[in-house]
C-alpha positions, 0 to 999 in steps of 0.5 A: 856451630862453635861455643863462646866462653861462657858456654853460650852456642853460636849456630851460622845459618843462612850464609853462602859458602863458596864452591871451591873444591874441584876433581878430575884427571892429569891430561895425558895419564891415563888412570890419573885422578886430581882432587884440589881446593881453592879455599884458601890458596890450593890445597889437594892430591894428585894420584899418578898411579899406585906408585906415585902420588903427591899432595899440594900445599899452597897458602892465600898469600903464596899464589906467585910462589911455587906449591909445596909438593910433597910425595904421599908415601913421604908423610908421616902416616901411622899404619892404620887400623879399624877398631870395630864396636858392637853390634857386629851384623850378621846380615850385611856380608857379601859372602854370606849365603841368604838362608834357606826358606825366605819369603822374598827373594831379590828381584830385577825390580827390587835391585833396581829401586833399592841398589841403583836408587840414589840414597844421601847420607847426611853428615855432621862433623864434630871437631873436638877442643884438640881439633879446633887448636890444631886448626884455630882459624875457624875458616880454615877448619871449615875448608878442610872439613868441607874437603874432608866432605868432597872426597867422602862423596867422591868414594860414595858416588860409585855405590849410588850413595852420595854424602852431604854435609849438613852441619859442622860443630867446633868445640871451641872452648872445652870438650863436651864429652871425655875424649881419651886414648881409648877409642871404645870409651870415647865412641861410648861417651860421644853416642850417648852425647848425640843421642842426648843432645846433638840430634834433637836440634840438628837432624841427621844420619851420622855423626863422625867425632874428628880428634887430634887425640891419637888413639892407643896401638894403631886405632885410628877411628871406630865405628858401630857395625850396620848402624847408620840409622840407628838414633843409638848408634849411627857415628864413629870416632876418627883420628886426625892422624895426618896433615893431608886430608886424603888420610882423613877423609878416608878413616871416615869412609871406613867407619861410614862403611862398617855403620852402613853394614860393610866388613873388612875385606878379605885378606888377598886378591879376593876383593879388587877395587876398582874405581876412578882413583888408582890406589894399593889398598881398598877403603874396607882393608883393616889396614893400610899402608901409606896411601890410603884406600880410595875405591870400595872393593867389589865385596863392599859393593856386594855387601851393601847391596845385599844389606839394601835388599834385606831393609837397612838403610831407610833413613837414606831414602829421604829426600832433603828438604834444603841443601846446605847453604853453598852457591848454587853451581850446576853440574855438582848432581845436586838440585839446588835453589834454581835448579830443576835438575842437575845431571852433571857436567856434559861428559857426564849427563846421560838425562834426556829430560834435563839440559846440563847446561843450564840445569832446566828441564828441557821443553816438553819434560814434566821430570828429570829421569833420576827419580823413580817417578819419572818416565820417559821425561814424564811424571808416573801415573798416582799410586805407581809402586815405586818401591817395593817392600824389601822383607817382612818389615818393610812397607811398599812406597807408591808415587804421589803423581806430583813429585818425580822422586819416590816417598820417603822409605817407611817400615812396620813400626818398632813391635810389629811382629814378624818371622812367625811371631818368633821376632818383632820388627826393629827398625824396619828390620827382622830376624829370628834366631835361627835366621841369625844362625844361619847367616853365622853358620849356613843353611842347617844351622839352629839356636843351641839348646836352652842350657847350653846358651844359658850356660855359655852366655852366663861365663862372661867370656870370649865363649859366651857373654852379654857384650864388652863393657867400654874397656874391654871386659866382658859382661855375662848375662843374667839368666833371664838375658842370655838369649839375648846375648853372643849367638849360641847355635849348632849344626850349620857349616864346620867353619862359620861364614863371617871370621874363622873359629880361632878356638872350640871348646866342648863342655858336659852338661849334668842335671840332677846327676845325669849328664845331658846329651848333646854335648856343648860346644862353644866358639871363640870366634876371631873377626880381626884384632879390630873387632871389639865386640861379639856377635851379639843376638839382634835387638827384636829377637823373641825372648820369650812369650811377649818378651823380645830383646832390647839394649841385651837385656830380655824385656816385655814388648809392651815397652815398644808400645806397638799395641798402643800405637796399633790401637789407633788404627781400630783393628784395620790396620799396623802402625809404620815407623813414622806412627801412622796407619797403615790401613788394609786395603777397603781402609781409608786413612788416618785412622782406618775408620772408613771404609773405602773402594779403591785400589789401595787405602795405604798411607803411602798409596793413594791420597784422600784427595785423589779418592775425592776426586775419582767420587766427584768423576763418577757423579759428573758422568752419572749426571752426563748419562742421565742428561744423555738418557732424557735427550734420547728419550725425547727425540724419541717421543717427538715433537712433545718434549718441545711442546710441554717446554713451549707451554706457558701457563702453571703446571698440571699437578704431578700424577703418582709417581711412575717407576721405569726401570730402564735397560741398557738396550731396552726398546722404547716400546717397552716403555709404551712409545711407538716404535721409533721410525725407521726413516731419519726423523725430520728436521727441527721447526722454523718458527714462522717469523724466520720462514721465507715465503711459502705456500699456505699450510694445510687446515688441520684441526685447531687445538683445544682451548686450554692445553694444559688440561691435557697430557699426551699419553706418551709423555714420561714426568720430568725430574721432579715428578716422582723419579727416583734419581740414577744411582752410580753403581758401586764398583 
């Protein structure tokens, strides 16, 4: 997307883009890692080893020349740091222990749909007016964005994560928001724009502003801690710093990794990164030195996991509807147009279902094994939980028996209360204040008391306040709002488990002359020279009775309109986060109107069509029962079952209808039959015009003259003479 002069937007869709970026290993060095682009001539990183590393520079009309070769330290690479805004997240470090008393524990089985499952983060890049002049040929903006992309997949990969790049914007003509210096005042102006305008018309799970503005001190890019599915805050602001695009795609990986919940690294050798690329630094470090981090450490790792388990991240469950407009190539792990799977080059496929060579499934195979609905090369049976929940605000998901990939995830909708009613749901998340504290401070930890918070939270602060504004003041709270503000709690572990307290201070409290014990105390918590924000009280945290925190502020949880999304579901059941019903088990959807018998009644379990189907099963065997039935009761009358169907002439009017109530097992001379024989009956009559020669039968005494007159006292009424039909039970 670019603009014209008069502000006019041009979107491009629907053309193919080439396939030129390519990675691998320099043969012969072990450990080595190759990343090029044959765009537009060839362009890439070549890493030895920690020590040696080179880029490559050759232009299109310079391929008999020899490439610009250059050594990674050589560039001119600013000392980079992370200047990290609000909300900074509570939930998502991997040294946090999980807090006493929880209700679900992470299981084998939760590990490994949420951990091991693959998620997709889809991209926008967003080139400012600064960018577009450093880089005026379109094609070559889009090359190098589109490089940017290909190593951001390669950091991600490890962490079962993958990035796509749906869409690119160039704001070729003017700036669209104010972009200066300052990172936090740019990060501010740029959400707002993407909430406002960007994601109505291009859906998406992150924005990243690239920008050849530097950035006041060492920022190079900022980003909103544990964010990435936020419609508010899911983005960030990256500095353009260097002519290589490793430095580039790198800050991205950084911001992405605060926005999916991950922290700086512990200082030290407490987070080794290992990884396919050899490097000094790790990707989360706060800082770097000339070569950038290329592997996320064992603590993101850990971090993203943990964060997984506890319901972040729903956004990247979704499958995507259509990839970006690329040549379909096989082996790159996408299934694109053609494709029935694609697990990667040979060296790389470990699918029994899907032939790598032609990107087809193999004969016999319903699936590719990468989804969570497919086993043993075959799809899983209808209403299979695929994906359990993940906390008091997640929904389980079941397979459709269709599709080998689990639905879309799903949580209680925004206002369902949770934790005891002591929080609400808030984007498929819950946390109460005291489970906030205990994450901060260890297990033991409870909210301060009501006036010492008020009393912190009111100073505006680096004590207490509401948050900072874009320049970096602090905000104090109105009273009503200070719960809602920087977390204020007691007891716990002396030094909190995220930062270090860098001060302390205690404060007497006097009311109405008397002074108030205990005593306040208050911390000025140090997260790192990037951290611009507080730990702030996380939105849906009960304020109050019906009253729950939303943008710091103490508000009725009526805004959420819970109770009239709730409503449609007529008392059977919640609303999801899609703002369907979420029916109890007995309930049908889509309104939970309807009673139902069957396993599940969920939106996500079993659909109305497969109740249909297992309605019109149970009457096809009630009528094959009932079919049997009246067989066996003929043979076991004999031949006048033949007799009455060889009967011609009108039928004897029906007599009153009978009642026969018949029993499994029940002996057919309760039914006033005779026994039935002990010897095989005989077998059926040969009408005479097919018998051969025989001997002339025996006399016997002819039949009377009119038949139908007469009924043998062992005959029952067919169907239409007064039997009430068999009822299929009900289960």
């Amino acid at each position: 997307m670019w603009y014209q002069p008069d502000g006019t937007r041009v979107v491009s869709v629907g053309h193919t883009l080439e396939n030129c970026c390519y990675q691998g290993a320099v043969q012969g060095h072990a450990g080595s890692w190759v990343s090029v682009c044959t765009c537009s001539g060839l362009r890439g990183v070549v890493i030895l080893s920690p020590e040696r590393s080179y880029t490559l520079d050759l232009g299109p009309g310079d391929l008999q020349a020899p490439p610009n070769i250059s050594r990674t330290q050589d560039l001119v690479l600013p000392g980079r740091t992370c200047a990290l805004s609000w909300p900074a997240s509570l939930h998502t470090q991997a040294r946090l222990e999980r807090p006493r008393g929880r209700r679900h524990s992470p299981s084998h089985r939760r590990r490994r749909d949420v951990v091991t499952e693959t998620k997709t983060i889809e991209l926008v890049i967003v080139a400012d007016h600064s960018e577009v002049q450093r880089y005026p040929d379109s094609q070559h903006l889009l090359n190098r964005m589109l490089r940017v992309t290909l190593l951001l997949d390669t950091f991600f990969r490890p962490l079962n994560v993958r990035v796509v790049l749906v869409g690119l914007e160039a704001w070729t003509q003017r700036d669209l928001v104010e972009v200066s210096q300052d990172p936090g005042l740019t990060l501010d102006k740029f959400l707002r724009w993407r909430r406002r305008d960007l994601l109505s018309r291009l859906p998406h799970d992150s924005a990243q502003l690239v920008t050849a503005t530097s950035f006041s001190g060492p920022t190079v890019g900022m980003a909103i801690q544990n964010s990435i599915c936020s419609p508010d805050f899911s983005g960030g602001v990256n500095m353009d710093h260097s002519t290589s695009v490793l430095g580039l795609a790198s800050s991205i990986a950084h911001e992405l990794g605060h926005s999916l919940g991950l922290a700086h690294d512990l200082p030290g050798n407490s987070c080794p990164c290992p990884g396919p690329a050899p490097a000094k630094s790790c990707i989360m470090e706060a800082s770097t030195d000339f070569l950038p981090g290329l592997n996320f450490s064992n603590c993101s790792q850990q971090a993203l996991e943990k964060a997984l388990l506890e319901g972040m991240g729903s956004c990247l469950f979704e499958r995507l509807p259509s990839l970006p407009s690329l040549a379909t190539v096989c082996g790159n792990m996408f299934v694109e147009p053609g494709e029935q799977c694609d697990c990667g080059f040979p060296d790389d496929c470990t699918d029994p279902c899907c032939d790598y060579f032609t990107c087809q499934l193999r004969p016999g195979a319903q699936c590719a094994s990468d989804g969570l609905c497919c086993q043993n090369c075959q799809l899983r049976p209808t209403s299979w939980q695929c994906r359990p929940s993940r906390g008091d605000c997640d929904l389980p998901e079941f397979c459709s028996g269709d599709s080998p990939q689990c639905p879309p995830d799903v949580s209680l909708g925004d206002g369902e209360p949770c934790a005891g009613g002591q929080a609400v749901c808030m984007q498929g998340r819950c946390a109460s204040y005291a489970q906030q504290c205990q994450a901060l401070w260890g297990p033991g930890a409870q909210p301060a008391s009501p006036l010492c918070l008020l009393a912190a939270n009111t100073r505006g602060d680096a004590f207490g306040s509401c948050g900072r504004n874009p320049n970096g003041s602090y905000v104090s709270c109105a009273p009503k709002d200070a719960i809602c503000g920087q977390l204020q709690c007691q007891g716990g572990q002396a030094q909190p488990l995220l930062g270090s307290a860098r001060d302390l201070r205690w404060e007497m409290l006097e009311a109405n002359g008397t002074q108030l014990r205990p005593n306040c105390s208050w911390v000025h918590l140090d997260l790192g020279d990037d951290v611009a924000q507080p730990l702030l009280t996380l939105p849906g945290t009960a304020c109050g009775p019906d009253l729950v925190c939303i943008d710091r502020q103490c508000q009725p949880t009526d805004v959420l309109r819970a109770q009239e999304c709730r409503s449609n579901c007529h008392g059977h059941g919640v609303c999801d986060s899609a703002g369907h019903c979420h029916c109890e088990e007995g309930w049908a959807p889509p309104d939970c109107t309807q009673r139902v018998r069957a396993t599940s009644s969920l939106t996500t379990g079993l659909p109305l069509s497969l109740l249909l189907v297992v309605v019109l099963m149970l009457l096809g065997a009630s009528y094959w029962h009932r079919a049997r039935l009246r067989q066996r009761l003929c043979q076991l009358k004999g031949p006048s079952c033949q007799y009455r169907a060889a009967q011609s002439g009108p039928p004897e009017r029906p007599g009153p209808p009978q009642r026969v109530l018949l029993m499994p097992g029940a002996k057919a001379s309760i039914l006033g039959f005779p026994a039935p024989p002990s010897r095989p009956l005989p077998p059926d009559p040969v009408p005479k015009r097919l018998q051969g020669p025989a001997k002339p039968p025996p006399p016997r005494k002819p039949l009377p003259a009119n038949p139908q007159g007469r009924r043998p006292s062992g005959d029952l009424p067919g169907p239409g003479d007064g039997i009430p039909p068999l009822a299929v039970p009900a289960r």
